[in-house]
Each structure stands twice: as C-alpha cells, then as structure tokens.
FIDREN-565964 format. One record per residue (C-alpha): residue number from 0; x, y, z. Coordinates in steps of 0.05 Angstrom, whole numbers, always signed. Each point is the difference from the previous one (the first is absolute). Last residue first. Layout:
FIDREN-565964
koldo i = NUM, east = X, north = Y, up = Z .
...
//
This chain:
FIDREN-565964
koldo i = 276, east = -83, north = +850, up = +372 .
koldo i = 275, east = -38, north = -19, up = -64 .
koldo i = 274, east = +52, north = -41, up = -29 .
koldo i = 273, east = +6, north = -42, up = +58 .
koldo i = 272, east = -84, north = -3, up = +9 .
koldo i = 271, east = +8, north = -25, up = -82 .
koldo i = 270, east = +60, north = -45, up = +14 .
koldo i = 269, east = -41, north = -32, up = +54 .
koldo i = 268, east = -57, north = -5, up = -32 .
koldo i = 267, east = +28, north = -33, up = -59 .
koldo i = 266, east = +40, north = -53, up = +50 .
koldo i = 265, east = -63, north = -18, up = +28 .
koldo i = 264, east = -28, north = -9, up = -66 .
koldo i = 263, east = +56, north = -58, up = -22 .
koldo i = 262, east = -6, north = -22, up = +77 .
koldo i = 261, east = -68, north = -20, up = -11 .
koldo i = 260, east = +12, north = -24, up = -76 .
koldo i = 259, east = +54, north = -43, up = +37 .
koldo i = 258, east = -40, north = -29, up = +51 .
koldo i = 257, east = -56, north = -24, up = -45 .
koldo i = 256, east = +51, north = -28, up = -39 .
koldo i = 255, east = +26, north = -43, up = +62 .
koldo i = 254, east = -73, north = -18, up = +14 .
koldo i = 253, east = -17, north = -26, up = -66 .
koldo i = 252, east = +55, north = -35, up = -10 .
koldo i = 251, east = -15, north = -48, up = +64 .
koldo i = 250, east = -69, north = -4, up = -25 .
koldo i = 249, east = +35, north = -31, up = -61 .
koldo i = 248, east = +41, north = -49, up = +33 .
koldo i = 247, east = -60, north = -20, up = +46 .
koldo i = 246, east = -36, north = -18, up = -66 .
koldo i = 245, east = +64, north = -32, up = -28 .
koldo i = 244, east = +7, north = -45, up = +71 .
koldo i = 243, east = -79, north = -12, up = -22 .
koldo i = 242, east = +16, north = -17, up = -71 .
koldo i = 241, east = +54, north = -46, up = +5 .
koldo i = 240, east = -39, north = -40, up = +54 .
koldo i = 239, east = -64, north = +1, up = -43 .
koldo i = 238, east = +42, north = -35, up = -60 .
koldo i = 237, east = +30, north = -51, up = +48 .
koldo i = 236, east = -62, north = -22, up = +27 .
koldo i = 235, east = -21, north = +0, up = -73 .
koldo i = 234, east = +39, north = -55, up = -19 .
koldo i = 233, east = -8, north = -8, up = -73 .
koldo i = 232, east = -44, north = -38, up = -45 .
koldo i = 231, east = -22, north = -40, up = +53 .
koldo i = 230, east = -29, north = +50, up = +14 .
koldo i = 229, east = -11, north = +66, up = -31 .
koldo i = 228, east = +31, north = +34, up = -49 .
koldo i = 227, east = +0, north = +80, up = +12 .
koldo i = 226, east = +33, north = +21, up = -64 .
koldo i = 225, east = +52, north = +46, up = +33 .
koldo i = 224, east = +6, north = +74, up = -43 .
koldo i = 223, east = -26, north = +41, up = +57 .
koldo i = 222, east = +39, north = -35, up = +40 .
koldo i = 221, east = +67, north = +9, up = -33 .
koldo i = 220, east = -18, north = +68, up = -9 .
koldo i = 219, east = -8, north = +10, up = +69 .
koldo i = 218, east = +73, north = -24, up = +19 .
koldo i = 217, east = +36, north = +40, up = -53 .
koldo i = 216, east = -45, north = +62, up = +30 .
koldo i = 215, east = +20, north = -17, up = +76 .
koldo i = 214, east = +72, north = -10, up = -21 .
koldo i = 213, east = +4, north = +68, up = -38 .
koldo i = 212, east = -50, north = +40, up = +44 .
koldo i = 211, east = +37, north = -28, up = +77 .
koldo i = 210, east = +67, north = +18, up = -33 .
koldo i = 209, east = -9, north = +74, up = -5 .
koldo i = 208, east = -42, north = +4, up = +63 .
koldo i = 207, east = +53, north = -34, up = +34 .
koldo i = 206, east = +56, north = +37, up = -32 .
koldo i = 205, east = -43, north = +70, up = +19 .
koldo i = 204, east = -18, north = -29, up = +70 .
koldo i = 203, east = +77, north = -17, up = +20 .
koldo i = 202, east = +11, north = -75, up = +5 .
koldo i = 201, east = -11, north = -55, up = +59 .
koldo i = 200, east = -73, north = -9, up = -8 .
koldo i = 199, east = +5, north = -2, up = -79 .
koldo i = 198, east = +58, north = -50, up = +1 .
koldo i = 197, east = -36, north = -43, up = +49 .
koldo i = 196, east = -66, north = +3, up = -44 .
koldo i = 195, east = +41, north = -24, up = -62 .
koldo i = 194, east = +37, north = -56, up = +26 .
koldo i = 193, east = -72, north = -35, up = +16 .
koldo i = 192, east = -27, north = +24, up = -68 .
koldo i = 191, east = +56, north = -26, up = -35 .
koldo i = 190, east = -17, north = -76, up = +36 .
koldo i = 189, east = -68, north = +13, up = -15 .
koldo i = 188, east = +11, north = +18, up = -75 .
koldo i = 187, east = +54, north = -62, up = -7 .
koldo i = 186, east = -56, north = -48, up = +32 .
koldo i = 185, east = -60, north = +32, up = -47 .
koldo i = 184, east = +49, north = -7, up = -65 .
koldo i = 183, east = +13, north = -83, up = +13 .
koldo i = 182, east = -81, north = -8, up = +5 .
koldo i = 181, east = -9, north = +29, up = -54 .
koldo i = 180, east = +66, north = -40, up = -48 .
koldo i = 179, east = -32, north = -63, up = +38 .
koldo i = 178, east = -73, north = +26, up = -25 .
koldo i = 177, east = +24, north = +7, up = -76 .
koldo i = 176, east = -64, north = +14, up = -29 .
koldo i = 175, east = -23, north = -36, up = -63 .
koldo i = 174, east = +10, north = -71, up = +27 .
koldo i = 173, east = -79, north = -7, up = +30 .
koldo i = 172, east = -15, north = +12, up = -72 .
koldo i = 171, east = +27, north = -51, up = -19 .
koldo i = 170, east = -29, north = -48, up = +55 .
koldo i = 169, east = -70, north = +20, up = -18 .
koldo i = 168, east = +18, north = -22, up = -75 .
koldo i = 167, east = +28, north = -62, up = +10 .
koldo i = 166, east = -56, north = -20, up = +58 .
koldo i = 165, east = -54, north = +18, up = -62 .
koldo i = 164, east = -31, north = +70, up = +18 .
koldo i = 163, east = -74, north = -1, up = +36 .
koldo i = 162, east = +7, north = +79, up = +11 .
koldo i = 161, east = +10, north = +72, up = -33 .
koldo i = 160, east = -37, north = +66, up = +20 .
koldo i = 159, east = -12, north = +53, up = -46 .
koldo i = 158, east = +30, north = +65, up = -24 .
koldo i = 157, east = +1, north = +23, up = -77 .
koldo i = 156, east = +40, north = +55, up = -20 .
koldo i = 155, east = -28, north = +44, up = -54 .
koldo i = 154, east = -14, north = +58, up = +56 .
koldo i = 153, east = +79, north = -3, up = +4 .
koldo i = 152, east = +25, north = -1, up = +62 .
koldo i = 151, east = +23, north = +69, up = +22 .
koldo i = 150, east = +16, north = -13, up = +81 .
koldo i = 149, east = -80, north = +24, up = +21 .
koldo i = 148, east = -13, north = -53, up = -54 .
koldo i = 147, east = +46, north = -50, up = +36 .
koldo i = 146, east = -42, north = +23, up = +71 .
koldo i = 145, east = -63, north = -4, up = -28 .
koldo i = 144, east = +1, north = -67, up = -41 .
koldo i = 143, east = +43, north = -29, up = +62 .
koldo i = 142, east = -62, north = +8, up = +58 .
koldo i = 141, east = -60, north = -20, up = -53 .
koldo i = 140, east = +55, north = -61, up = -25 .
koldo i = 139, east = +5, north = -30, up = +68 .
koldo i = 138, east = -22, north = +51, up = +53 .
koldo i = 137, east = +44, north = -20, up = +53 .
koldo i = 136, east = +69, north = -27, up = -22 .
koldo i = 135, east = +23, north = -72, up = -6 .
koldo i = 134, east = -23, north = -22, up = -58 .
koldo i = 133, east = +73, north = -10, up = -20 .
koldo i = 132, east = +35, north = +35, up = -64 .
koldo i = 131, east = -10, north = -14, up = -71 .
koldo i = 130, east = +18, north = +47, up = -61 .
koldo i = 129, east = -22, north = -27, up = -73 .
koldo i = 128, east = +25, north = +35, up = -61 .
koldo i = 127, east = +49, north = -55, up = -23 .
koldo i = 126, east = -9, north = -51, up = +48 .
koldo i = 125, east = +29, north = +0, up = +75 .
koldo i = 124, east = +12, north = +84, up = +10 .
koldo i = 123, east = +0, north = +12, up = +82 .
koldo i = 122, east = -40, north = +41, up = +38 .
koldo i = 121, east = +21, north = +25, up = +66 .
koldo i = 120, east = -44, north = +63, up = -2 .
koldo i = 119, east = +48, north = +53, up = -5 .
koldo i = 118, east = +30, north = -52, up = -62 .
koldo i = 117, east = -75, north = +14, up = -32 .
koldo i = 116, east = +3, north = +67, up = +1 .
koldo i = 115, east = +76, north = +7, up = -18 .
koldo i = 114, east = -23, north = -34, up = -61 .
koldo i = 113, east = -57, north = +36, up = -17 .
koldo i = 112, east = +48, north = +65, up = +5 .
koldo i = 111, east = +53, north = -32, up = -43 .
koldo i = 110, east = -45, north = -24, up = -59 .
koldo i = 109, east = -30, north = +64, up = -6 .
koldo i = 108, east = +80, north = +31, up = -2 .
koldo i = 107, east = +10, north = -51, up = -52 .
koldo i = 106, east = -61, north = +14, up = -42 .
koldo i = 105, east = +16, north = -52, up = -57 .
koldo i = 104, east = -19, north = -55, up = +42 .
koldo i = 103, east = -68, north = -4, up = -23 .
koldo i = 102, east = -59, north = -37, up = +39 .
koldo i = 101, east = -33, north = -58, up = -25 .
koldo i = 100, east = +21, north = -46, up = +64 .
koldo i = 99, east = -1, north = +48, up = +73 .
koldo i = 98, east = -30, north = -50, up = +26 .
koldo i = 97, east = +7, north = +11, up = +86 .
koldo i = 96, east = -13, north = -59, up = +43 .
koldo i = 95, east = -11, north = -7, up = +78 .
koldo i = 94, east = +18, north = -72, up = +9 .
koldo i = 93, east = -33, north = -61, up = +52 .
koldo i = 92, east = +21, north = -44, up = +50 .
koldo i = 91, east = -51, north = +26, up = +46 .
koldo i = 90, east = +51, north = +55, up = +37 .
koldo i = 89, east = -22, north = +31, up = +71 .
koldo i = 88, east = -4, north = +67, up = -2 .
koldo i = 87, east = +41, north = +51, up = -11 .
koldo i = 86, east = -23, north = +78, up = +10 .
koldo i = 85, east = +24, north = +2, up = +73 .
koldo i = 84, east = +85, north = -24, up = -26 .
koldo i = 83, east = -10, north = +62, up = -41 .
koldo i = 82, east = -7, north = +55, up = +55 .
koldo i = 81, east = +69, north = +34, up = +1 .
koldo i = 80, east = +2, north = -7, up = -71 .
koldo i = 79, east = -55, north = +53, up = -9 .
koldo i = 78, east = +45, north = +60, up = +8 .
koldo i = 77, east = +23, north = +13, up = -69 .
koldo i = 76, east = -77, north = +1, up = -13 .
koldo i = 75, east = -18, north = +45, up = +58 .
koldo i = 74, east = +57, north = +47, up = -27 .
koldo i = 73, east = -31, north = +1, up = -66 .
koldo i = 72, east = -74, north = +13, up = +21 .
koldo i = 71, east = +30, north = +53, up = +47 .
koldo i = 70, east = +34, north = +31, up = -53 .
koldo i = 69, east = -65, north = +5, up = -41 .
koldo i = 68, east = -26, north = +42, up = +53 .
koldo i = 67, east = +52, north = +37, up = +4 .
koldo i = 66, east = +54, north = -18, up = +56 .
koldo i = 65, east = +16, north = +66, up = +38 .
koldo i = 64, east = +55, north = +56, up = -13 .
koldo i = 63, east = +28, north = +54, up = +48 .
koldo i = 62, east = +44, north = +71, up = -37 .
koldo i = 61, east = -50, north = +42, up = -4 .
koldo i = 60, east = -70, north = -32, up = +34 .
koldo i = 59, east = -32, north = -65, up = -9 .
koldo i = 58, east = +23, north = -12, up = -71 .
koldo i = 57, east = -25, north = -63, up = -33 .
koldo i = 56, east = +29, north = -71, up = -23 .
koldo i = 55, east = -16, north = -40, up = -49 .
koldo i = 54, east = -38, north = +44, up = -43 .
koldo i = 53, east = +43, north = -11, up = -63 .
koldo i = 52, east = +21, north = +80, up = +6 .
koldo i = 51, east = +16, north = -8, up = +69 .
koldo i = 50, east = +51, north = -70, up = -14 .
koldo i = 49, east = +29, north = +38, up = -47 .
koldo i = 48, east = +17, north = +75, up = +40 .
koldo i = 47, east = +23, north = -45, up = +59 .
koldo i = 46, east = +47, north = -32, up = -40 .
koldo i = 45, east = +25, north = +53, up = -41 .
koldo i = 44, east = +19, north = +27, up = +78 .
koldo i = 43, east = +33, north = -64, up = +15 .
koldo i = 42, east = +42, north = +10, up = -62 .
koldo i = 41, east = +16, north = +69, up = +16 .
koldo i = 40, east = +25, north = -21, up = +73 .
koldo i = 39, east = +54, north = -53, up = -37 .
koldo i = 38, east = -14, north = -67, up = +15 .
koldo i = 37, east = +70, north = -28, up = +41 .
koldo i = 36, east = -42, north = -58, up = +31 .
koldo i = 35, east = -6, north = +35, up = +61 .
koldo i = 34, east = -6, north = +60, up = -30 .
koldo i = 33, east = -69, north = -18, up = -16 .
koldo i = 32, east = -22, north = +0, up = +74 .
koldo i = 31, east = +29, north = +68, up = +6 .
koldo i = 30, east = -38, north = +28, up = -57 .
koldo i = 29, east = -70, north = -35, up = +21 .
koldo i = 28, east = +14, north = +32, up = +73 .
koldo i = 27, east = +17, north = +64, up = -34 .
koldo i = 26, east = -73, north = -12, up = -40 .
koldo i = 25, east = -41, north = -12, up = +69 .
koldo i = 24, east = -26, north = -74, up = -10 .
koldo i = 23, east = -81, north = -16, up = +23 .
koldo i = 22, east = -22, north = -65, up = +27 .
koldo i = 21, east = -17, north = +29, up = +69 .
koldo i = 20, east = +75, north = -14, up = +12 .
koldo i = 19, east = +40, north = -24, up = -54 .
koldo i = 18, east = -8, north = -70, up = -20 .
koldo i = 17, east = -48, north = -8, up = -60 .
koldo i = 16, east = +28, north = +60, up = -31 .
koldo i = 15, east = +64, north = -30, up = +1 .
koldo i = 14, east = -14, north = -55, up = -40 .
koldo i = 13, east = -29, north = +46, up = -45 .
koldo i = 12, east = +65, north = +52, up = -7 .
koldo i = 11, east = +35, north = -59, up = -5 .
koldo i = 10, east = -38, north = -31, up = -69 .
koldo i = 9, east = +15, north = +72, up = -27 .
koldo i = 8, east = +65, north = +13, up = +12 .
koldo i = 7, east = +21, north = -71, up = -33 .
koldo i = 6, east = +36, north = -34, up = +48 .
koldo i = 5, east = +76, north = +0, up = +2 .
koldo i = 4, east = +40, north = -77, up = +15 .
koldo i = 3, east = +52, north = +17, up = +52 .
koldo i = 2, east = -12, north = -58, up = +49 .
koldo i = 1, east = -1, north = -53, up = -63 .
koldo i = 0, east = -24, north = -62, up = +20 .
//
C-alpha cells in the first residue's frame, strides 16, 4: 500500500464532509487537509467551485460547505458497506443472473460502466453475456434490478433468477470466484489494520490523519468491491471479522480527522485574534 498515494481533490473534499463537525468543512480547513497530500490550495478551491456547481455540495455561509442533496445520496452510497453482511440472507443454491447477450461492444466506455456495475455487485461473467452471482442478497432480482440500474445498467439488460443446473454446471459456477485468494486478502487487511491503528495512536494528528484516509480508503474499496459469497462458498465468519476490525478502523479515522479540522480552525482563529491585537 502506498502511504503517499494523492486523492483526487474532489473525492477528499467529500469524505471530509462527512466527518467534520456538524457535517460542514470551513474552506482553510479543506486547504489544510489537502496539503496533506501536497494538493495545492487552488486545486482545492476548483474543487469546491465543481462539486457546488454539480449540486453536491452547498454553501452554508462564506467560506463553510454542506453535502447537497445529491451529495448525501452519494455519500450514503459509499457508506452502505458498513451494513452489507444485514442485506444477505440465507442462500437457496440458486444464481442472480444478468444477460447482457445482443448488446454491442462497440461502446467501450458503455461497456465499462455496466461492467463496473455488475463487478460492484460480485457478479462474475460464466457464458458469453451471462453474469451469475449467489441468491444470496435480499430482494432477489426486484432488490439488484434497482441497485445495477441505479449503477448504469443498461435498460436492455435482462435480470432473472437462475436454478435446477446440472451438478457440472452448478459446480462451475461455484469455481468463478477465487474464495482462497478472498479469504487470503481479509487476513493480510486485518493483520495491516492491526499495525495500522498502533501507528495512528502513537503518531502526530496530521501523519495520522494523513495515513488513517489512504489505508482506510484502500481498505473500503476493497469492500465495496467484495462479492459477498456466502457459505460454504466462503467463510463468512472470517469475512464479518475483517469487516468489523475495518469498521472500528474507520471510526477510528473518523475521530482523528475530526480532530484535525478542529484544530485546523482553531489555529485560524487564533492567527486571526493574533493579527487583530
């Protein structure tokens, strides 16, 4: 993992707006977070000025900025790993599919986006065309039509639910996910998590906050991207242990950056109360 990885300005500027206190970021504590990661103060203010104009976030006063309304949807959406493991349920054996058969591949960028969609919800290509992943979520096919169309599925896609395979077949499909290579990536993220949160206790706050975003976001993404298998698939014991020493990892994070865009308008006040006298 690389500790000195930059963010995009934008995608900090919302994780940080879903931190800071009252949920709303003063711009010199948006400037100081960025610097940080060496983002230049302009860039952060571009940033601002985007992310305003697309209506995800919204100015409270001069200078303080709130989630948008459409922020919030994003930010909730980021955020809905933390509850996964409540929306499964237990599997029947049977396959969420996706057809996307018919469709052109000439749109690459089309092609990408539906892709990503159906990798963010652990689907798998078996056939050509045909994406399969566990029945194992609630809502079946009503719950993953929304959510992949909410993604940028195609409208042409067709969902349904798959069962009654030959033995062959069901244990093909059973081979698409690598659970050993899973189950090998959730003990190396707990055991980096564990070195992790005694580095961050023992560090100053602006290296802790600094590292705290680029293991905590690494560590996130690989959760937001994990397929979910159930058992005996997988062992999910293992999978919900990972993810609660991440969850406490992440509240962790919160707190430190909490207490650096604190101290980041402390130290404003100060200087302005200095520069007054």
């Amino acid at each position: 993992m690389d500790l000195n990885s930059t963010p995009h300005a934008t995608q900090l500027l919302l994780r940080l707006l879903a931190v800071a206190e009252q949920q709303q970021l003063d711009s010199r504590a948006a400037i100081a977070a960025g610097a940080l990661f060496d983002i230049s103060a302009n860039a952060m203010r571009v940033a601002l000025a985007r992310l305003q104009a697309k209506g995800l976030i919204q100015s409270v006063e001069r200078g303080c900025y709130r989630l948008g309304e459409k922020g919030q949807i994003l930010s909730a959406d980021v955020a809905a790993w933390r509850n996964a493991e409540q929306a499964m349920v237990q599997w029947d054996q049977s396959w969420l599919a996706v057809s996307l058969a018919g469709q052109s591949r000439r749109d690459r960028k089309t092609l990408r986006v539906q892709q990503r969609a159906l990798a963010l919800l652990g689907m798998c290509p078996w056939h050509s065309g045909l994406y399969l992943r566990p029945n194992n979520i609630q809502g079946a096919v009503t719950g993953l039509t929304a959510r992949l169309k909410n993604l940028g599925l195609s409208e042409q896609a067709v969902l349904f639910r798959l069962s009654d395979l030959a033995a062959e077949q069901q244990q093909q499909v059973c081979h698409l996910w690598d659970s050993t290579a899973l189950e090998q990536s959730y003990h190396q993220l707990m055991r980096g998590l564990q070195q992790a949160t005694i580095q961050l206790k023992h560090g100053s706050l602006p290296d802790a906050a600094r590292q705290s975003y680029v293991i905590g976001d690494a560590a996130i993404r690989q959760m937001i991207f994990d397929p979910m298998l159930p058992e005996p698939l997988l062992d999910v014991k293992l999978r919900q242990q990972c993810r609660q020493q991440l969850q406490d990892f992440d509240a962790l994070g919160h707190e430190i950056w909490a207490n650096f865009l604190v101290q980041c308008v402390g130290d404003r006040l100060t200087q302005q109360i200095s520069n007054s006298t």
